[in-house]
C-alpha positions as CSV (number, residue, x, y, z in Angstrom):
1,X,-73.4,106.3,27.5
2,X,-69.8,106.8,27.9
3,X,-67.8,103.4,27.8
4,X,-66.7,102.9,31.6
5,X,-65.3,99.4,31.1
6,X,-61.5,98.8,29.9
7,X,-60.9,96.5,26.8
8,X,-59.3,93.8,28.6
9,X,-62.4,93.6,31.4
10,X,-64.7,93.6,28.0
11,X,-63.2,90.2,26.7
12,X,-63.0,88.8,30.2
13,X,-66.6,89.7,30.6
14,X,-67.6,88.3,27.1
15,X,-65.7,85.4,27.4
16,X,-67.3,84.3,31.2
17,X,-70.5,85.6,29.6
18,X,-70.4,83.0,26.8
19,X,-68.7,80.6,29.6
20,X,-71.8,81.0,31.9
21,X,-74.4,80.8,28.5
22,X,-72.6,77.4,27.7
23,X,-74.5,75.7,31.2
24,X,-77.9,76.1,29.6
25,X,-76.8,73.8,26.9
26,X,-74.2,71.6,28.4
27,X,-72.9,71.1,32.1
28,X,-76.0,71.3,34.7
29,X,-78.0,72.3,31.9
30,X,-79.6,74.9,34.2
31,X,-82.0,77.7,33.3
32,X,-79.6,80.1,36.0
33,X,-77.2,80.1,32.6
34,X,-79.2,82.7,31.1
35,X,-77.7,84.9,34.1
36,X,-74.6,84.6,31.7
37,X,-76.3,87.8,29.4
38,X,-75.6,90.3,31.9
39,X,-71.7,90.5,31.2
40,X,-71.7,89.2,27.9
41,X,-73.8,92.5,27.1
42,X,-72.2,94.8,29.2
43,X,-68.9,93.6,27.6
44,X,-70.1,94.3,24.1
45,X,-71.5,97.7,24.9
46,X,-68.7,98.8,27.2
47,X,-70.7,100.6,29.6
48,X,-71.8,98.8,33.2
49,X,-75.0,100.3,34.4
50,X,-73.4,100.0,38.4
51,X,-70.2,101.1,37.1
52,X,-72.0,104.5,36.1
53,X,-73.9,104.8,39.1
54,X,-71.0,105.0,41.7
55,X,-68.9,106.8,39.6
56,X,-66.4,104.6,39.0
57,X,-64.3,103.7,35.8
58,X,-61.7,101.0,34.5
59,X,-61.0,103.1,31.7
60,X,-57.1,105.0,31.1
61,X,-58.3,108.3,32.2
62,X,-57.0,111.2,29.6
63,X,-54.2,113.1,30.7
């Protein structure tokens, strides 16, 4: 797996991730929180499954 996701959209993603996570616990105290796992893990690994599937890439491409 080839890390399609740049560092910036990483913390934004682990941050909303957490954000999301946080309304299980406090807020509506909602089971749809859980939903909040999807970016928090695709932020820590750096690779987005859809991402990979059309091709596409956030990443500074080498020159």
């Amino acid at each position: 797996m080839k890390q399609n996701i740049h560092n910036i959209e990483r913390g934004v993603r682990v941050i909303a991730g957490l954000a999301i996570i946080s309304l299980v616990f406090i807020g509506p105290q909602s089971a749809w929180g859980w939903l909040g796992l999807i970016p928090l893990a695709t932020g820590i690994i750096g690779w987005c499954p859809p991402y990979a599937l059309l091709g596409f890439s956030t990443c500074k491409k080498p020159e």
